[in-house]
C-alpha positions as CSV (number, residue, x, y, z in Angstrom):
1,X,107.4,122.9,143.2
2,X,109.6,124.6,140.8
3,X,111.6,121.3,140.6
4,X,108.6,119.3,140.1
5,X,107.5,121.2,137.2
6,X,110.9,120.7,135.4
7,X,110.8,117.0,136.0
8,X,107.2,116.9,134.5
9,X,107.8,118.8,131.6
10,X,110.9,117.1,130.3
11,X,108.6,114.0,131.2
12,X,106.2,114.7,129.3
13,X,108.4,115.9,126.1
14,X,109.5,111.7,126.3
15,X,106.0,110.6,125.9
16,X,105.2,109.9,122.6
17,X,102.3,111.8,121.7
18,X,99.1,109.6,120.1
19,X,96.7,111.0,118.0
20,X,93.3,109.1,117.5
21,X,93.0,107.1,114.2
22,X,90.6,109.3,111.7
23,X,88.1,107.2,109.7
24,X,88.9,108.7,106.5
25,X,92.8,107.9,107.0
26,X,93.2,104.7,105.2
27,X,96.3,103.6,103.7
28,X,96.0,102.4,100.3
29,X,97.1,98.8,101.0
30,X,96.5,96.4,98.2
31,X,93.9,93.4,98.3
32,X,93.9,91.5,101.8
33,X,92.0,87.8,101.9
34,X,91.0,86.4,105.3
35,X,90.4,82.7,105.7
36,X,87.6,83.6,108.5
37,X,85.9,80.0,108.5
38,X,85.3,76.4,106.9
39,X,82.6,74.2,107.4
40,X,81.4,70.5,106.5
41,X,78.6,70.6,104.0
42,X,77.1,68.3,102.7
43,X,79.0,68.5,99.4
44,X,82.3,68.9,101.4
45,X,83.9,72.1,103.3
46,X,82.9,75.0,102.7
47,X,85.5,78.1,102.9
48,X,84.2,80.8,104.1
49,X,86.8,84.1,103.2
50,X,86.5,87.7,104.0
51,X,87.8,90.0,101.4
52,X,88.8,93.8,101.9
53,X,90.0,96.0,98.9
54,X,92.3,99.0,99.7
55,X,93.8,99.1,96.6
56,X,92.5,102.7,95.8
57,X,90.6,101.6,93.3
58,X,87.2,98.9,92.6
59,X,87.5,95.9,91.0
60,X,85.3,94.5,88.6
61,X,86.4,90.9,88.7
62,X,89.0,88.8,91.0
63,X,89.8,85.5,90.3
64,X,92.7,83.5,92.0
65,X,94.1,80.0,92.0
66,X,93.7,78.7,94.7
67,X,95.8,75.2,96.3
68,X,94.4,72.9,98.7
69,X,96.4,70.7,100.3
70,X,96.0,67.7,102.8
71,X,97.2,67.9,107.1
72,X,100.4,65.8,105.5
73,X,101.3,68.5,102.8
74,X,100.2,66.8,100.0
75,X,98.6,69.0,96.8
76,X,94.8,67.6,96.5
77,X,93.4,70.1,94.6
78,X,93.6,73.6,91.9
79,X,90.8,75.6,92.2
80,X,90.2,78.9,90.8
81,X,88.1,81.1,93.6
82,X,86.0,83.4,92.3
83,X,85.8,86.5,94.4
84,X,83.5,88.7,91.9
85,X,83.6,92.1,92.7
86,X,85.5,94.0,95.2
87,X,84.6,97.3,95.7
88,X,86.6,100.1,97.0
89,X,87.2,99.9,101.0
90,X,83.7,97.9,101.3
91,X,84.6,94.5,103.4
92,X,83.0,92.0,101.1
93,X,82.2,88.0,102.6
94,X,82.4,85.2,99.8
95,X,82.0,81.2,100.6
96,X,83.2,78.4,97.9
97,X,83.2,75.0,98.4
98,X,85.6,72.3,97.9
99,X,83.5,69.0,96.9
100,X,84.4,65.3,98.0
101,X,86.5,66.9,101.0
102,X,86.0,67.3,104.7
103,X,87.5,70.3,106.5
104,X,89.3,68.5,108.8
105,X,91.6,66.7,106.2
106,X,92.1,70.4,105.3
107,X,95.9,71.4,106.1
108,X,96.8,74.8,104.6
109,X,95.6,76.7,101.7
110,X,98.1,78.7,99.0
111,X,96.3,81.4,96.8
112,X,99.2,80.3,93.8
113,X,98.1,83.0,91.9
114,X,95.8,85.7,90.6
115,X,94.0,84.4,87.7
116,X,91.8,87.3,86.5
117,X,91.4,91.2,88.1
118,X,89.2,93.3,86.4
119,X,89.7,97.4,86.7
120,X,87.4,99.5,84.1
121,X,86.9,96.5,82.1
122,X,91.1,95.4,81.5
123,X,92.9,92.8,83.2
124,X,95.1,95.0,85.8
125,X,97.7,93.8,88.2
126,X,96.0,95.7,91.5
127,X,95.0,92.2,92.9
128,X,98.3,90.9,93.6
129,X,100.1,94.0,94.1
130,X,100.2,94.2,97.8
131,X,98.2,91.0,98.4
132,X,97.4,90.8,102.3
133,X,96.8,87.3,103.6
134,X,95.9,86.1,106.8
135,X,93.8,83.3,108.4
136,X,91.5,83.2,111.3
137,X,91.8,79.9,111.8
138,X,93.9,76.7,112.1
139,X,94.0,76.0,108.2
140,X,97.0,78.5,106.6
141,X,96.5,80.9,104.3
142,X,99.8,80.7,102.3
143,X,100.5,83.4,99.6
């Protein structure tokens, strides 16, 4: 039994120990921009893009420039996205659509740039500092 207790203890000192993730313990992380969805509309596809902001702290305005190009890799258009307002850790959902287009002649998308971030009314660089992108879907997200 004595034996047994040995082998368990050094056992156990090799398991890594895991603590529960707390709520509260977010890392500050930057913007991050999720291509969750597209959709034909009428007008064309719509882009549907989920936006978190862990930067630390709100932002008033975000605007970035945004490429679409075709399932051959060809540029076929510059838009600038409008995100608005991204507040402070608050998951925010924002849809834009790209006219004369349908989503399946959709290849990737490339955020080229950010265009405007607004922090206490200044233009501030916390929207590309850090800039997270990922896509849900089969249409990249390039960055």
């Amino acid at each position: 039994m004595r034996l047994f207790s040995r082998v368990l203890a050094c056992v156990l000192t090799l398991v890594p120990s895991v603590a529960p993730a707390q709520a509260d313990d977010i890392t500050e992380g930057g913007v991050s921009l999720e291509l969750n969805a597209v959709q034909d509309v009428e007008s064309g596809c719509r882009f549907t893009f989920v936006a978190n902001n862990n930067s630390g702290t709100s932002i008033e305005k975000a605007v970035f420039e945004t490429v679409i190009f075709d399932t051959d890799g060809a540029v076929v258009r510059l838009s600038l996205f409008d995100f608005r307002a991204l507040p402070e850790r608050r998951p925010r959902v924002r849809q834009f659509d790209v006219p004369g287009m349908t989503c399946a002649s959709i290849g990737q998308t490339l955020i080229n740039g950010v265009n405007s971030c607004i922090v206490n009314g200044t233009e501030n660089s916390v929207c590309s500092n850090g800039l997270q992108l990922n896509s849900r879907i089969t249409i990249k997200l390039l960055g």
